[in-house]
C-alpha positions in Angstrom: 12.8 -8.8 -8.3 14.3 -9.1 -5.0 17.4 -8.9 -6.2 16.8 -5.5 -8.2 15.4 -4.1 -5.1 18.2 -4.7 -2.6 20.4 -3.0 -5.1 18.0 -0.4 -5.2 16.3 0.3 -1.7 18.7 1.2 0.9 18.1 1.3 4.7 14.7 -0.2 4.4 15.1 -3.8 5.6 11.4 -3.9 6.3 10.8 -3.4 2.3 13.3 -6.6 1.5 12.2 -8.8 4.0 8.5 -8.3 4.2 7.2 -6.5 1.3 9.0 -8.7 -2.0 8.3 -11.6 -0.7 4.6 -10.7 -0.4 4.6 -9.3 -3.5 6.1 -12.7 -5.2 3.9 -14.6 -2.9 0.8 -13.1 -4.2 1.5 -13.6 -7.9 3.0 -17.1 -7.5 -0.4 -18.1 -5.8 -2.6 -19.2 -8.8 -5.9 -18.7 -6.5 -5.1 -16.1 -3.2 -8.1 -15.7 -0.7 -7.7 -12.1 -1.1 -6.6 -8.9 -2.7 -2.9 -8.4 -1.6 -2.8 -4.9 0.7 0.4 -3.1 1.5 0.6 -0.3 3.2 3.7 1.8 3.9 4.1 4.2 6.7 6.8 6.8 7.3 7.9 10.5 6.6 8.2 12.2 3.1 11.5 11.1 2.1 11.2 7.8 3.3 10.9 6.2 -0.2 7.3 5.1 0.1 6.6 6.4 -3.6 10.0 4.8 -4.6 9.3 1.2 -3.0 5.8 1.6 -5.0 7.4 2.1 -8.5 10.2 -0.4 -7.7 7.5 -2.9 -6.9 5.1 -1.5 -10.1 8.4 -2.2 -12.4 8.7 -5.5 -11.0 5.5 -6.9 -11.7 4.7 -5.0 -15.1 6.9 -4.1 -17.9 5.7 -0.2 -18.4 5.9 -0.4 -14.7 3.8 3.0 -13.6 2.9 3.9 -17.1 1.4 0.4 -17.6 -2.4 0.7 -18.1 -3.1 -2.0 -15.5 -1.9 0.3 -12.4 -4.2 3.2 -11.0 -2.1 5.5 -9.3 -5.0 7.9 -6.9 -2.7 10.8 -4.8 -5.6 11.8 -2.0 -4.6 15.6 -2.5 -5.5 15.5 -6.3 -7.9 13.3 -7.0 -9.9 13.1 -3.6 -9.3 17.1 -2.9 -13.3 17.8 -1.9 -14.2 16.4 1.1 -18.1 16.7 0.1 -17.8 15.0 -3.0 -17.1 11.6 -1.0 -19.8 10.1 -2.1 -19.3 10.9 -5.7 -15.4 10.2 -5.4 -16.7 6.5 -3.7 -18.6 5.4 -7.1 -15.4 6.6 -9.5 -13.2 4.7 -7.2 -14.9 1.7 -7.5 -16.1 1.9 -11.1 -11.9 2.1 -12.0 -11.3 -0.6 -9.6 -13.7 -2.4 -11.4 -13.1 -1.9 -15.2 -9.3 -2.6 -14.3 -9.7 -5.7 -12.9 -11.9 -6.7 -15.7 -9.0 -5.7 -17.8 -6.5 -7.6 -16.1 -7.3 -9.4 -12.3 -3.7 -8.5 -11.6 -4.3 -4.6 -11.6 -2.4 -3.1 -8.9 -3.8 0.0 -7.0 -1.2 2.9 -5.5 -3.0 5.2 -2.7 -0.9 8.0 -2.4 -1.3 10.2 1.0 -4.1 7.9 2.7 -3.5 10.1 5.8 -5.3 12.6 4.0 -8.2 11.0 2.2 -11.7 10.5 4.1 -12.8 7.3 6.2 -15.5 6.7 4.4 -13.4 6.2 0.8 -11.4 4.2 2.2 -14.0 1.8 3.9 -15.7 2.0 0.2 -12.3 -0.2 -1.0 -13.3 -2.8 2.0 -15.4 -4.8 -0.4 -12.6 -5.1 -2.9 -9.4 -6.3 -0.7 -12.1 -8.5 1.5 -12.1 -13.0 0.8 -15.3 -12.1 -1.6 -14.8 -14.7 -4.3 -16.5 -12.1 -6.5 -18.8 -9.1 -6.9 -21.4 -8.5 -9.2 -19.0 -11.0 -11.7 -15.7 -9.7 -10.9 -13.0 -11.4 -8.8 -10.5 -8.8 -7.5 -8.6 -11.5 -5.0 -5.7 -11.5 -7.5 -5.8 -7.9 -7.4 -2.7 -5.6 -5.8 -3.2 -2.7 -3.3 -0.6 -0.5 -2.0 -1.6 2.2 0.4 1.6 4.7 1.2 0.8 7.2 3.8 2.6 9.7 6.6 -0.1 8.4 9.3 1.7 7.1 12.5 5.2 8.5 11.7 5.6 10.1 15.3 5.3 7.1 16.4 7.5 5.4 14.1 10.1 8.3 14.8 10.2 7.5 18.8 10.5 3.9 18.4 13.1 3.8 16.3 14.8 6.5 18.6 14.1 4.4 21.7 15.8 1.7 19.9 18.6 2.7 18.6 19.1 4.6 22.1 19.3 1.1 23.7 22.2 0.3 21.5 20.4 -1.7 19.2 20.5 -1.9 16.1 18.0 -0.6 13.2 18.4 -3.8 11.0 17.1 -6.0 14.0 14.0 -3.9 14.2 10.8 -6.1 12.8 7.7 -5.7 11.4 6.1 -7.7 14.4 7.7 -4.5 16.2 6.3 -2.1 14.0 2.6 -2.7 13.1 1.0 -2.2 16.6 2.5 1.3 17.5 2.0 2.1 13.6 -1.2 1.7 14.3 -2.0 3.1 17.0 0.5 6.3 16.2 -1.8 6.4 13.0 -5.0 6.0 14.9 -4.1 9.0 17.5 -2.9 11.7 14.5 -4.8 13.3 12.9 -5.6 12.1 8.9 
């Protein structure tokens, strides 16, 4: 798998060194305390959609077509923001009758940036250290979130860096995840 994606993914050290070995992490463990969540920041372009099937080919072998991976793209299957509450009991009925098909579903949230807080706090229950609800253990369970959120401040960061004569390979993900954050936090989505 890892090796697969270095030949694949390029300029994206973030991706080998932090996100495969998750990945492989959380399948290797025979009991994890919780749903594995990835979330991937940046601009269109970036590859967040690419990393996603990359890592959906590694773990199934229909990759994206397999049955076990819900693909949900905010601007086509969460288009109405007053039909939150509707879109909140979908959402977790398909979480649940996946992950009663097979506890290693994996979830893709395309464009999170645009979908509403209160969907998203409805998947808190299902990527929490719940051993199970209502019968149904979703701690082996895979959930990738790709998004645009925070990528102003991903932009002038790496600008900043590479103005100091650094370079982009030494950048890590300790470096990242606060300003991601908090860029995400300040824009709008």
């Amino acid at each position: 798998m890892i090796q697969s994606l270095s030949s694949r993914v390029h300029g994206q050290h973030l991706v080998q060194d932090v996100v495969m070995p998750a990945i492989i992490s959380h399948f290797q463990d025979p009991q994890p305390n919780k749903a594995l969540v990835i979330s991937l920041q940046g601009e269109t372009g970036t590859g967040k959609n690419f990393v996603s099937q990359l890592v959906a080919e590694a773990v199934f072998k229909k990759g994206l077509t397999s049955k076990y991976i819900r693909k949900f793209i905010a601007s086509v299957d969460f288009k109405l923001m007053n039909e939150t509450d509707i879109y909140k009991v979908e959402l977790a009925d398909k979480i649940r009758e996946s992950v009663m098909a097979c506890e290693r579903s994996m979830f893709i949230f395309d464009e999170v940036h645009m979908m509403a807080p209160e969907l998203l706090n409805a998947l808190k229950p299902f990527v929490d250290s719940h051993t199970e609800i209502h019968g149904v253990d979703y701690r082996k369970a895979t959930f990738l979130f790709l998004s645009n959120a925070g990528t102003t401040a991903i932009r002038k960061f790496v600008l900043d860096w590479l103005t100091a004569g650094k370079q982009r390979a030494d950048i890590t993900l300790e470096d990242m995840e606060g300003r991601v954050a908090a860029g995400a936090f300040e824009e709008k989505g």
